[in-house]
C-alpha distance (Angstrom), angle and dihedral (degrees) to the residues before:
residue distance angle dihedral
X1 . . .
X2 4.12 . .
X3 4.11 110.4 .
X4 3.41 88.8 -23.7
X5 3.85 88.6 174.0
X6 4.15 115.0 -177.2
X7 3.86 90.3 17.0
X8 3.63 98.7 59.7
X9 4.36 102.6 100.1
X10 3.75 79.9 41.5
X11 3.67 99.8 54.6
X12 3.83 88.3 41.0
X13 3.56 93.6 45.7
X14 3.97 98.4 43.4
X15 3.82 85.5 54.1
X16 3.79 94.2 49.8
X17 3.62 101.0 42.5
X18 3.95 84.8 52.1
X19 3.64 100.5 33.7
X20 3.81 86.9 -127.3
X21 4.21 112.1 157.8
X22 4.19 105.5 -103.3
X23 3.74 128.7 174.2
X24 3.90 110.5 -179.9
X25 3.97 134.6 172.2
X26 3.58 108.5 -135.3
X27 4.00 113.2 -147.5
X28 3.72 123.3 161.1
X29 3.98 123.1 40.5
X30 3.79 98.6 -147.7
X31 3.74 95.6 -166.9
X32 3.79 93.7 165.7
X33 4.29 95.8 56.7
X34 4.14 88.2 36.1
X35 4.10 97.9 47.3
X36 3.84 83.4 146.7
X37 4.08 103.6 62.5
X38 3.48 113.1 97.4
X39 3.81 134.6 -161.6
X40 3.84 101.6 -95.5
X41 3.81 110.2 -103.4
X42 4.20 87.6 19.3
X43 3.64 148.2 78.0
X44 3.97 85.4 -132.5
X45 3.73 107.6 118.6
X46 3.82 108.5 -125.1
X47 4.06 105.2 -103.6
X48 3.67 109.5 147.8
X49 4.13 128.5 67.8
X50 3.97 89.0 -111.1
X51 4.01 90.4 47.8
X52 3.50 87.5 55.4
X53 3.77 96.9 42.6
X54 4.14 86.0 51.1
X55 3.86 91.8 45.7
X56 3.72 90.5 51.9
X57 3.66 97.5 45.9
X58 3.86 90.8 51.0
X59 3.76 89.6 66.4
X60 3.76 88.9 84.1
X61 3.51 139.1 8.0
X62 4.03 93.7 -132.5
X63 3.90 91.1 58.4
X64 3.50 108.1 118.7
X65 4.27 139.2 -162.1
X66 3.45 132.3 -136.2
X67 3.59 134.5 163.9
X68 3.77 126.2 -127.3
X69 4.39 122.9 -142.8
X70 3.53 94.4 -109.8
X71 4.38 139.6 73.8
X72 3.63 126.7 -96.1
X73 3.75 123.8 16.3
X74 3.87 100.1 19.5
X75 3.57 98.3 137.2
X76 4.04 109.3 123.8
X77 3.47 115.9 -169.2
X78 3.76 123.5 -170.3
X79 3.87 151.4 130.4
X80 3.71 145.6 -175.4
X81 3.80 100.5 -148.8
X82 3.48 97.9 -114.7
């Protein structure tokens, strides 16, 4: 998924939950719709892009990060499950 915006935790979580392979470029925080997320291992809300790249990679322990050749959001996440 490319700046897939409010459907990020879902995409991520979908794919965990079913174990289904997922590789997604997180963009926008959206701290005000997602008041709930938390920084993982914290009662911080998530409100910066590298909060939200932490919080999304704590969903599993297969999730993996890679950076793309270009500025701005170049954070891939993704994993297979293996």
């Amino acid at each position: 998924a490319l700046h897939p915006d409010e459907a990020t935790d879902t995409i991520v979580d979908v794919a965990v939950q079913k174990r289904i392979p997922f590789m997604i470029i997180p963009c926008c925080v959206f701290s005000r719709i997602f008041p709930n997320r938390r920084i993982p291992n914290s009662s911080q809300p998530v409100c910066t892009y590298d909060d939200l790249i932490d919080y999304l990679m704590a969903k599993d322990k297969t999730i993996e990060k890679a950076f793309l050749p270009f500025e701005g959001a170049n954070v891939v996440l993704w994993s297979i499950f293996e």
